[in-house]
Structures are given as C-alpha cells and as structure tokens.
C-alpha positions as CSV (number, residue, x, y, z in Angstrom):
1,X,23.1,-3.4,-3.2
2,X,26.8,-3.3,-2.7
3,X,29.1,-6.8,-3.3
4,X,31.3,-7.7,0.0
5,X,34.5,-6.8,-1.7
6,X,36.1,-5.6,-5.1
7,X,40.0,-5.9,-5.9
8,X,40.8,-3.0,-7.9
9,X,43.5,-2.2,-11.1
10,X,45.6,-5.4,-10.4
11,X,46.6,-7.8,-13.3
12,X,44.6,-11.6,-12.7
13,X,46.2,-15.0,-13.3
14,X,42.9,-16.6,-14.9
15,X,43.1,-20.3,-16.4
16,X,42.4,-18.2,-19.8
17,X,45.7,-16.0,-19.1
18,X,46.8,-12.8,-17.5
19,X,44.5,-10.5,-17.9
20,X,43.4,-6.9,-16.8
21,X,40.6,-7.2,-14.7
22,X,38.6,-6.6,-11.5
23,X,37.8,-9.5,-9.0
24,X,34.1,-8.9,-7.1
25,X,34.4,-10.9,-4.3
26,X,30.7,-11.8,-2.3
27,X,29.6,-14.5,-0.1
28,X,33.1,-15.7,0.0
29,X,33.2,-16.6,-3.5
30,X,34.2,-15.0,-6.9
31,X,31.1,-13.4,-8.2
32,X,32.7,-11.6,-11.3
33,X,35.3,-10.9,-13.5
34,X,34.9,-6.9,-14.4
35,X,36.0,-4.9,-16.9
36,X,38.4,-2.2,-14.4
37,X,36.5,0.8,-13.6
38,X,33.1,-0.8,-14.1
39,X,32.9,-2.9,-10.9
40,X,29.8,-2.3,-9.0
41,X,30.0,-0.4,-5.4
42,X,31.4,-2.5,-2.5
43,X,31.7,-2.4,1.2
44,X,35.5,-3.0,0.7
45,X,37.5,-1.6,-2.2
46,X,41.1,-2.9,-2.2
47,X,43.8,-1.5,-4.2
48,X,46.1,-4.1,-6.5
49,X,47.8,-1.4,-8.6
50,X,51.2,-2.8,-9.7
51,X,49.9,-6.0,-8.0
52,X,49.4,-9.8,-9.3
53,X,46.4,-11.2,-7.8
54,X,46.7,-14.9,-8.1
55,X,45.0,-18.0,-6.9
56,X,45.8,-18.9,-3.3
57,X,48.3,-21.6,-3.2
58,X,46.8,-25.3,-2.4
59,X,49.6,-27.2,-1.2
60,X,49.0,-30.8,-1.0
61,X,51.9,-32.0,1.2
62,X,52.6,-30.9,4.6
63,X,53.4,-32.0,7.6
64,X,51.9,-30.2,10.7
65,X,52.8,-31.9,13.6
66,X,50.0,-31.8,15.7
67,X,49.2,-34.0,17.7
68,X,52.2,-35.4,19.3
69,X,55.2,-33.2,18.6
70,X,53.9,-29.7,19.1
71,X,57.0,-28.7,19.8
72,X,58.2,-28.3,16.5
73,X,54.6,-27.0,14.6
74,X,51.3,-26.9,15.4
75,X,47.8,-26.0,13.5
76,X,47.7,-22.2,14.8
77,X,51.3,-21.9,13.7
78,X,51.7,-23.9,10.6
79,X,48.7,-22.5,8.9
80,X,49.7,-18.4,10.0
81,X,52.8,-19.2,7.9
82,X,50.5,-20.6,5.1
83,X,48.7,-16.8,5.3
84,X,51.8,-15.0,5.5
85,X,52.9,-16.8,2.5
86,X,49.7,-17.2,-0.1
87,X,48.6,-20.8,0.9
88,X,45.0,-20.8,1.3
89,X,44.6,-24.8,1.5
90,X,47.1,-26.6,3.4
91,X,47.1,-30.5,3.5
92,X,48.7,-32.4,6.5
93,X,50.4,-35.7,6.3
94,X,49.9,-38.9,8.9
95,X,53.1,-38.6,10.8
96,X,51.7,-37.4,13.7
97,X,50.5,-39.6,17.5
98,X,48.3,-41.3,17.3
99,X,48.1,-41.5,13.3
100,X,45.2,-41.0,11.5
101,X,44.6,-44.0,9.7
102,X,41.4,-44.7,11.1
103,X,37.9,-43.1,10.9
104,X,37.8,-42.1,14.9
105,X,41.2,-40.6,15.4
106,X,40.4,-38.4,11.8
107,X,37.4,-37.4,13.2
108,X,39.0,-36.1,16.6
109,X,42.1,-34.3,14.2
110,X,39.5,-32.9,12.3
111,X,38.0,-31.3,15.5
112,X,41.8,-30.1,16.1
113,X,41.7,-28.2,12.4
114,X,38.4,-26.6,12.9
115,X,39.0,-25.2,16.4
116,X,42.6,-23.8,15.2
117,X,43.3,-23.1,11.7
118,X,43.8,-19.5,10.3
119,X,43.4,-21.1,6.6
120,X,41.7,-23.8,4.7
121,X,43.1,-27.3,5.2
122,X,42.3,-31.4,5.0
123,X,44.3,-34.3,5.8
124,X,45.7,-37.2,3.9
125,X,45.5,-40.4,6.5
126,X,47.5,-43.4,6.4
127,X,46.0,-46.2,4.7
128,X,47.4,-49.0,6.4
129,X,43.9,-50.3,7.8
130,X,42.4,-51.9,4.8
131,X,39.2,-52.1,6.4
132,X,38.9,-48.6,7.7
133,X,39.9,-47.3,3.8
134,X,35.8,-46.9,2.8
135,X,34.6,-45.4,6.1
136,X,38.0,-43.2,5.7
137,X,37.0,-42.2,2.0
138,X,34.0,-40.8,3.1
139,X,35.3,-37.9,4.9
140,X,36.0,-35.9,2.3
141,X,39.8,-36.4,2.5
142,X,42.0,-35.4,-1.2
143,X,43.9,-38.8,-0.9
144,X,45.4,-41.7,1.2
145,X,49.3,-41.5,2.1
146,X,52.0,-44.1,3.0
147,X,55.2,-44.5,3.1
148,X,56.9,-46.9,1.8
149,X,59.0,-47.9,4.6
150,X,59.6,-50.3,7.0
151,X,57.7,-50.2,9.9
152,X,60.7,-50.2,12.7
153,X,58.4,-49.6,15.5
154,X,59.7,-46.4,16.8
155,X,58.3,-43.0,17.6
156,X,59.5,-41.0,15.2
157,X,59.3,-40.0,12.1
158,X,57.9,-43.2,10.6
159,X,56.0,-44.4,13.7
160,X,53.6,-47.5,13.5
161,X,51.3,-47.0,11.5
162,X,51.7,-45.4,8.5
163,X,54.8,-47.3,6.9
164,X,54.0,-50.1,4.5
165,X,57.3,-52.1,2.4
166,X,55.7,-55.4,1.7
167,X,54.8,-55.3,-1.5
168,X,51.8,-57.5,-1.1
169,X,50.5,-54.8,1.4
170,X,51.4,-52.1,-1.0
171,X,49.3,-53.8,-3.4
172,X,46.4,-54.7,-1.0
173,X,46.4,-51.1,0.1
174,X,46.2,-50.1,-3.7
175,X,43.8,-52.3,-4.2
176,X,41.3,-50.4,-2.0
177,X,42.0,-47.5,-2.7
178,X,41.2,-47.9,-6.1
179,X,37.8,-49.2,-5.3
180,X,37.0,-46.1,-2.9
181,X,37.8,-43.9,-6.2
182,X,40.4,-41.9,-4.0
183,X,44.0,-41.0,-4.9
184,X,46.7,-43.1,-3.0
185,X,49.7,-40.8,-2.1
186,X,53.5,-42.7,-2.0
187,X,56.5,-42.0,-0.5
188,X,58.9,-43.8,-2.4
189,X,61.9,-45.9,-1.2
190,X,63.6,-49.1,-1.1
191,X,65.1,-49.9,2.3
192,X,66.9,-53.4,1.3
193,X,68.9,-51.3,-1.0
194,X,69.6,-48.7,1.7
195,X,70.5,-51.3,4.3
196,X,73.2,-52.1,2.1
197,X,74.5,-48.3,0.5
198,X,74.2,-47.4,4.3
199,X,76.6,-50.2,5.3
200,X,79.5,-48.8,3.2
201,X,79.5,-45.5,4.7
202,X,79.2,-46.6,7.9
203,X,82.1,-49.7,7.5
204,X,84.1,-46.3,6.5
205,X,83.4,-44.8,9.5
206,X,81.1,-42.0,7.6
207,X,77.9,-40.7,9.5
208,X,77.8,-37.3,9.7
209,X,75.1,-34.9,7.7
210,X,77.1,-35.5,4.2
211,X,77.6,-39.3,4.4
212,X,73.5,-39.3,5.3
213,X,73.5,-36.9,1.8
214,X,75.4,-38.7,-0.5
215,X,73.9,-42.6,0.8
216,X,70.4,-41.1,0.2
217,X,72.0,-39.8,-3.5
218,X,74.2,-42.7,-4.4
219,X,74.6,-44.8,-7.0
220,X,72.2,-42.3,-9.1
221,X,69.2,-42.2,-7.1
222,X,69.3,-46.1,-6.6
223,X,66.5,-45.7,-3.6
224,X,64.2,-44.0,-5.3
225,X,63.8,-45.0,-9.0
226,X,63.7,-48.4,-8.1
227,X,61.0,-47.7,-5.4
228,X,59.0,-45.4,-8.4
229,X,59.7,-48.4,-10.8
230,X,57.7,-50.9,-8.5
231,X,55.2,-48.4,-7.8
232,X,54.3,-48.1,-11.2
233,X,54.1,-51.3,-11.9
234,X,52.0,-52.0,-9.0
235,X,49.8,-49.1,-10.2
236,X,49.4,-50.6,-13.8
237,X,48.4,-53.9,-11.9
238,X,45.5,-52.4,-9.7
239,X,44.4,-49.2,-11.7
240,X,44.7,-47.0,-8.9
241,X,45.4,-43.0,-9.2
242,X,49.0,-43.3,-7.7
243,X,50.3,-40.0,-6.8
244,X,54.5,-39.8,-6.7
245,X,56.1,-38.1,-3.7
246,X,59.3,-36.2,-3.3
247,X,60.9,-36.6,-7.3
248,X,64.1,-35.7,-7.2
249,X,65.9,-37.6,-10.3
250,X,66.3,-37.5,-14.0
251,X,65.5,-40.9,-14.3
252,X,62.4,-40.5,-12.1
253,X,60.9,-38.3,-14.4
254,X,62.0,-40.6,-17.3
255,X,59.9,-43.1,-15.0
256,X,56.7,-41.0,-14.7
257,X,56.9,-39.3,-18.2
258,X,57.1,-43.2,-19.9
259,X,53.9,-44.3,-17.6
260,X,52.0,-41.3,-18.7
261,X,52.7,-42.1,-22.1
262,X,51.5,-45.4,-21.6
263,X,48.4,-43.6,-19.8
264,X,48.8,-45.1,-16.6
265,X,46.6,-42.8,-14.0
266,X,50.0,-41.2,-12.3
267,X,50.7,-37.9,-10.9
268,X,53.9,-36.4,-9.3
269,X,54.9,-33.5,-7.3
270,X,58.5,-32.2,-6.7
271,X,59.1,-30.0,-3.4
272,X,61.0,-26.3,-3.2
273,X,64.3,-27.9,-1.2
274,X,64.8,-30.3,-4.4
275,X,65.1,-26.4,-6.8
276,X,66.5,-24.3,-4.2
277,X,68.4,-25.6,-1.4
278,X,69.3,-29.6,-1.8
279,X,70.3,-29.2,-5.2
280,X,73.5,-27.3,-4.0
281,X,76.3,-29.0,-2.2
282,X,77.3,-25.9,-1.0
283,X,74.4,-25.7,1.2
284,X,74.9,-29.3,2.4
285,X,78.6,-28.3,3.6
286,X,77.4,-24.9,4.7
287,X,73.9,-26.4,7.0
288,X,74.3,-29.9,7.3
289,X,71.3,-31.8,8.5
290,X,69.4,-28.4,8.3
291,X,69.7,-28.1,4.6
292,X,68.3,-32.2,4.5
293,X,65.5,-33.2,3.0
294,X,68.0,-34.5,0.4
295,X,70.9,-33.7,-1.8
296,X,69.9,-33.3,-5.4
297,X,73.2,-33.8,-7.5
298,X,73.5,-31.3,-9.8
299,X,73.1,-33.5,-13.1
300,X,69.3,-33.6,-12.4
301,X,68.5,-30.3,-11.6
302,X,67.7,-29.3,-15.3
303,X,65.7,-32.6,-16.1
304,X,63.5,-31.8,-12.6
305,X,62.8,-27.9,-14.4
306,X,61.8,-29.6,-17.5
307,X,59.7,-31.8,-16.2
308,X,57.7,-29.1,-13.9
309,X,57.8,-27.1,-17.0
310,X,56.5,-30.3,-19.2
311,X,53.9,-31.3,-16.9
312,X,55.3,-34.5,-16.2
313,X,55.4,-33.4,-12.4
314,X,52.5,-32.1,-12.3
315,X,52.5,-30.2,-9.1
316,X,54.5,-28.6,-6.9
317,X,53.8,-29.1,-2.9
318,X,56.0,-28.2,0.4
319,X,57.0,-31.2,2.1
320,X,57.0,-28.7,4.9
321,X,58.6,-30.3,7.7
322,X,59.8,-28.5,10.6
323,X,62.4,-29.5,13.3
324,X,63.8,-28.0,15.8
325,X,67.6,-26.8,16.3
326,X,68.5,-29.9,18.6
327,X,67.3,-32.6,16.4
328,X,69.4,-31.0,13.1
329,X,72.0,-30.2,15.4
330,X,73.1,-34.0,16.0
331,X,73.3,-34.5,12.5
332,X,77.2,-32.4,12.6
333,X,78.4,-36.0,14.0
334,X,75.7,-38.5,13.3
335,X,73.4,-37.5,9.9
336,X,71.1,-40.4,10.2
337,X,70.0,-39.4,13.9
338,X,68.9,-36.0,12.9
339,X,65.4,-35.4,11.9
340,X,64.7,-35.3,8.3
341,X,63.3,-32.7,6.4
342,X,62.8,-29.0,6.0
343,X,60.3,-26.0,6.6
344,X,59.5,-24.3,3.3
345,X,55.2,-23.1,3.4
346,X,56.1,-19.5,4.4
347,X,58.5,-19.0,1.9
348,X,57.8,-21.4,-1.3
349,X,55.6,-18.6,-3.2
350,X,58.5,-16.9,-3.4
351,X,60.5,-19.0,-5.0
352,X,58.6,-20.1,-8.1
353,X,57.6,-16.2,-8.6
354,X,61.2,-15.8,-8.9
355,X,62.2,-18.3,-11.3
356,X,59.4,-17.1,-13.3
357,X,61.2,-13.9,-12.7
358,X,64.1,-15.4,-13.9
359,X,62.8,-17.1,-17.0
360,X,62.9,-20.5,-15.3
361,X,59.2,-21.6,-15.9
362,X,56.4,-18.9,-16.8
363,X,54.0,-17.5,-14.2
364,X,50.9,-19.7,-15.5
365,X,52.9,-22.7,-15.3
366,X,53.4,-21.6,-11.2
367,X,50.2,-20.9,-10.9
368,X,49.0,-24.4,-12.1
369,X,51.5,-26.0,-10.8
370,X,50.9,-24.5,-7.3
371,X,47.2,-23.8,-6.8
372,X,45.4,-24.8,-10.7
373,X,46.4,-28.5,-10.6
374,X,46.6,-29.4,-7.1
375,X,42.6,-28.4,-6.9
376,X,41.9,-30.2,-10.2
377,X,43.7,-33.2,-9.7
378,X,42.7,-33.9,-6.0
379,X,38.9,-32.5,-6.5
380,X,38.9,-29.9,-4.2
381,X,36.1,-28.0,-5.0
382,X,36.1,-24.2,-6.0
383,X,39.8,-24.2,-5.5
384,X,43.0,-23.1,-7.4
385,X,41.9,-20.9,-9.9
386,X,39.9,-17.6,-10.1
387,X,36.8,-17.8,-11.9
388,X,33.3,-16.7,-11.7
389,X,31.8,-19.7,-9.3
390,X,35.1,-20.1,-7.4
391,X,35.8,-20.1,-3.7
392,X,37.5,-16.5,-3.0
393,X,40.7,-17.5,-2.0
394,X,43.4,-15.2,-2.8
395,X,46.8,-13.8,-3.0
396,X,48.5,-10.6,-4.2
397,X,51.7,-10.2,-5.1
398,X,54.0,-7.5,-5.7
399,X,56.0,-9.2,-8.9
400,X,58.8,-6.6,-8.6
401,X,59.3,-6.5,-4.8
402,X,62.9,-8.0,-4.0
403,X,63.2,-9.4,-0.6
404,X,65.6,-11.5,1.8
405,X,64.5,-14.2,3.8
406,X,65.6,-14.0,7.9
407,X,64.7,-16.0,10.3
408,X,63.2,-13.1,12.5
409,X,60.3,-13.3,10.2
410,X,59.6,-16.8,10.9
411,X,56.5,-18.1,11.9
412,X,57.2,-21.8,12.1
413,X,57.5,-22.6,15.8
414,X,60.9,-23.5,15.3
415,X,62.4,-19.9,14.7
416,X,64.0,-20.5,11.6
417,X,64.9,-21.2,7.9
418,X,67.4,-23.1,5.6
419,X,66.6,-20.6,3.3
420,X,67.3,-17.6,5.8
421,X,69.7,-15.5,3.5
422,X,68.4,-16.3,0.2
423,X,66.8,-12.9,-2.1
424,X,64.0,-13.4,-4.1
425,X,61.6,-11.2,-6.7
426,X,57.8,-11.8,-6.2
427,X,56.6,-11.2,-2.8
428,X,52.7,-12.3,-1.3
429,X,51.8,-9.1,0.5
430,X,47.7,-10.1,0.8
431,X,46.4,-13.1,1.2
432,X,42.3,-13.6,1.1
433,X,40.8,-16.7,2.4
434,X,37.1,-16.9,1.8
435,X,36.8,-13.3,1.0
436,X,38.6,-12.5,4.3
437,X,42.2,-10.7,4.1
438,X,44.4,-13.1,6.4
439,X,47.3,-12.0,5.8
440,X,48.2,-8.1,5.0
441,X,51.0,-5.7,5.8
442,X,53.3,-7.8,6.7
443,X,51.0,-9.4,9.7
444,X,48.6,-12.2,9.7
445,X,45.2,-10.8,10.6
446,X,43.4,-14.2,10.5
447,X,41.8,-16.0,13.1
448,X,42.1,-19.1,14.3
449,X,39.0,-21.3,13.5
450,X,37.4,-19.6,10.7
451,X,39.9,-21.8,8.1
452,X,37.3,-24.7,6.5
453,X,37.8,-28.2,5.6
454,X,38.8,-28.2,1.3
455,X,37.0,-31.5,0.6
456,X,37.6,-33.8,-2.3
457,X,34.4,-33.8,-4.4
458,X,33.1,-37.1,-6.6
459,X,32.9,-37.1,-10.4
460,X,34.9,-35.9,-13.0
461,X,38.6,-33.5,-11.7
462,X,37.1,-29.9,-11.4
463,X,37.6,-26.9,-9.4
464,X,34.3,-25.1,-10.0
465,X,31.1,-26.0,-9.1
C-alpha cells in the first residue's frame, strides 16, 4: 500500500546529524528514515536534490495582533509569512484586546486560531490573574508571559493587563506558575531606572528615534541586566522554569550563563533584529524607529554569537512585531511615540542559514536553536526535529540560493521590511505542515484553518511521542 508522501535525494538535519536519507511522510507524521532509493511507493514523490530538508521552525515569540489591531497583522496573514518562511509552529504573545489572561477570552482566541491559521500555532497568555493561572495551564498553552512593566493604563502596547513591575506580584505570579508545572515567560526591564536615563535625554531636548536608541542602550544595558538580575533571583526564590526574553547584552549572558551554572531552571532566547539589524548604528541612522526593537552596541554582538553558539541562549524566537508606516513614522521627531518593535517571521530562516553559511554558528546549532530546542524545552509534542514518530512538519532549503529581501514580497499586512535590501544564502523554498506542502514556488498554497493547536505535553521535555 503506498505511504502519503516520500521526499526524495535531499540531505536531512536529524538530531544524530546531517545525513543522506529519505523522509516517508504518512498520516501526517514521519514514518521513516530510508536509505535513498529504497523508499517504498507513494502517492506523492517530491524531489529535494541539492535541497536541505530541515525541521520546520517553532518560534516561540510572536506577536500577532489579532484581536484589536488588525490593522497591522492578523492570524491569516501572520501565519502565511510563517509558511513562506519555514515556521511550522508559531506562538503569539498577550498584547492583543481584550488580553488573554483568562480562561474565557483564551478559549474565544483559540476559536480565532482554529478558524484562520495556515500553520501550527498556540498562545502564551498573560498571567496576571493568579487565580485563573491553573484553569489557564490546562489548555495546553507552552508558557505564561508578562512583562515586566508598569501597568500605565493605556491601549497600547502594554495595555492593562499583562504588565506586572511589583516585585511582590512578580513573585506571586512565579509562585503559581511553578505549582501549575508550566514555564513563566519575562520580559525584562526596570522602569525606575528608565524614568530617570529618560529624563536626561529629554532635559536635552533629545527625543527622536536615536535618543529612544541610545536611553534604551545606556549606561551598558542598565535596564535590562538589572531587570535579568532580579529575575533570577526571584527564580532561585520560587523554583520556577523562568524563560528570559529579548537578550541583548554581554553581561546578560554573563547573567544567565552564571545561574545555569548554579543550575537554576532558566532558559533564554535572543531575537534576529538583536544579529542583524539593531546591532548596527548604521541602520539606526539609516531607519529610525523602523530599525527599533533596540540598538545593540556593537561591544556585545560577539558575546550574544557565543552565547547562541554556547547554549547559554538557548533559543532563538522572532519577536515578530509588526507596525505600520504611520506609527514608525512619528518616531523621525518623537522616538518614544513610535511603536516598538520589528517584523522578522518571514525572513529569520534566512538569516541563521546564512551565518551558518558564513561560519557564524553551524547548521545543527540553527536547527536546535530554531525548531530542536524550542519543541524540547516547551514540550510541544512531536515537534522540532525529524524522526521516526514525529509530526511531519517540514522545510526545504536550497543552502546555496542567494537572495535579496524587498518589500514587494511581503506578506505582513504592513507591506514591508527593515531588512528590505539585505542578501542572504539559504533560502526555504517548501514548507510541509502536517504532511501538507504550505508553502512552495514561491506562493503559499495553505489554507486557512487546517493549522492545529502545538500543545505543551506533561512529563519529562520531549519532542516525540
């Protein structure tokens, strides 16, 4: 009886190794690893000569926008640009109205994944409602998120909700999550502190895109290693698995790489605009606000490689955060009243296969970084890695096809990129979601609706059943 699907003469990112190998693909899962040529018949044979065929990417941090500001992303959009660019799992972040941070309005943004998305996805909710944290847990979400900031009351970005700066809270919060065994997700910072960089600029009459840069940056990355200091204290203090957002320092790694060697239960992720586009002033001067995220001074560039290479950041995840012309556009005069962040899940793949291209960081280290580890740490069952067992969620690459970015090929409702211009070696040209091709020839082919929610699995970190 012939198998659903065999990938043919392409070279296969296992967790054992590059290999030589076909992938037999049936019931949407990976049903064996063959020697080539020896693959059994199949009701679709697809070609990989000269091709890469990896995991598909799980990225763990993304922001989607829907509900509420659909006018920047939206599920059917966001998650065609995760097919056109290898990410087979996408996971959205709270910042959206009304938040999800309790087990009703999850429930009804569920409802909103499952009618919409052209890949696999799952949600990290706020967990500022201690008492909805267990009924939350249950859902099969990866983790909790927060951000450590003060909760101002307005609508955007950081809307009530889902910022938390007490550290009594923080603690509370940790707390609970620790008892519903699920990871708690941080975005670190330490507004007192920013009060008072941010007062200097301003007293100098300094608010444009570049003042907002270099406050964010000063002083060494004041904000944020302080913030990751109290975390991990806090963390030591409660026991739960406290999972660092947006490093960006030297001495946040220092941080995270002296906890783990004190076995604290701490894991980290660094985003693409701290490698490829905030860690160049150039592109600060050049895009203002649109090239914000933040600036990453050069000094810690080589100490954030090292520790993706290391392991001490253990993953790598978007931050994919799209905005629309007008609200970047405001930051030329005033940088703290444009929108913060950058779009980067179409593109990312891109970027790592290059600086393994490069010699940067080797090809399995992108591969864990990007699909293995995200799936292991965050139990998400039969993800990240292609084995006999495991969900058949795909990508194929062409390692030695050089291409530019442009905005025309935007799918991002906004119509851009902060990355438009840049050339990079190792391009996604399929991507497989369940045994289904999604994306393929330069189109996504994937329907809306058929992605499935990647659930977070009890018991010991695995990605195979």
């Amino acid at each position: 009886m012939a198998v659903d699907t065999r990938i043919v003469n392409g070279r296969v990112v296992t967790p054992g190794g590059v290999v030589d190998a076909d992938v037999v693909v049936d019931g949407g899962r990976v049903v064996a690893l063959c020697t080539p040529g020896v693959t059994p018949e199949a009701r679709e044979t697809i070609d990989a000569t000269g091709l890469l065929v990896l995991p598909g990417l799980v990225d763990m941090h993304s922001h989607h926008r829907e509900p509420g500001f659909t006018h920047k992303e939206d599920i059917a959009s966001v998650t065609a640009a995760c097919a056109a660019g290898g990410v087979t799992t996408t996971v959205a972040m709270p910042n959206v109205f009304p938040p999800p941070n309790t087990t009703e309005v999850l429930a009804d943004l569920f409802a909103r994944y499952e009618a919409s998305a052209v890949v696999n996805y799952n949600v990290n909710p706020a967990a500022t409602v201690l008492e909805e944290i267990p009924g939350l847990a249950q859902m099969g979400i990866a983790a909790f998120k927060v951000f450590m900031v003060v909760d101002t009351g307005r609508d955007y970005p950081h809307m009530p909700g889902i910022g938390v700066h007490d550290h009594g809270r923080l603690m509370a919060i940790m707390e609970a999550c620790a008892a519903a065994d699920v990871p708690l997700m941080v975005h670190p910072h330490d507004q007192a502190l920013m009060d008072h960089v941010e007062k200097e600029f301003w007293d100098r009459g300094e608010r444009d895109a570049l003042a907002y840069a270099k406050a964010y940056a000063a002083h060494d990355g004041l904000i944020w290693e302080t913030a990751i200091a109290t975390l991990l204290r806090l963390q030591a203090a409660t026991g739960v698995h406290l999972h660092l957002l947006h490093v960006q320092t030297a001495g946040s790694v220092e941080l995270i790489r002296a906890a783990k060697a004190r076995g604290q239960k701490v894991t980290a992720e660094i985003n693409p605009w701290a490698l490829f586009l905030g860690n160049d002033w150039t592109n600060i001067e050049r895009l203002g606000s649109y090239a914000l995220s933040y600036w990453v001074p050069g000094p810690n560039v080589e100490p954030l490689w090292e520790g993706l290479r290391d392991g001490t950041i253990d993953i790598v995840s978007t931050d994919h955060a799209p905005h629309t012309r007008e609200e970047k556009e405001v930051g030329w005069t005033d940088g703290w009243k444009a929108h913060t962040g950058t779009p980067s899940t179409q593109f990312y793949a891109r970027m790592f296969l290059d600086a393994a291209h490069r010699g940067l960081i080797s090809l399995e280290r992108v591969v864990e970084a990007c699909a293995t580890a995200p799936a292991r740490i965050f139990r998400l069952h039969g993800k990240g890695v292609i084995a006999v067992g495991a969900d058949a969620d795909l990508v194929l690459v062409d390692p030695e096809a050089t291409a530019t970015i442009t905005d025309e090929e935007v799918l991002s409702k906004i119509g851009y990129s902060p990355y438009s211009g840049q050339t990079y070696t190792g391009l996604p040209v399929r991507t497989i979601v369940g045994g289904t091709t999604v994306f393929v020839d330069g189109r996504v082919t994937g329907v809306g609706g058929t992605g499935t929610l990647s659930a977070r699995r009890s018991g010991a970190l695995a990605g195979l059943p």
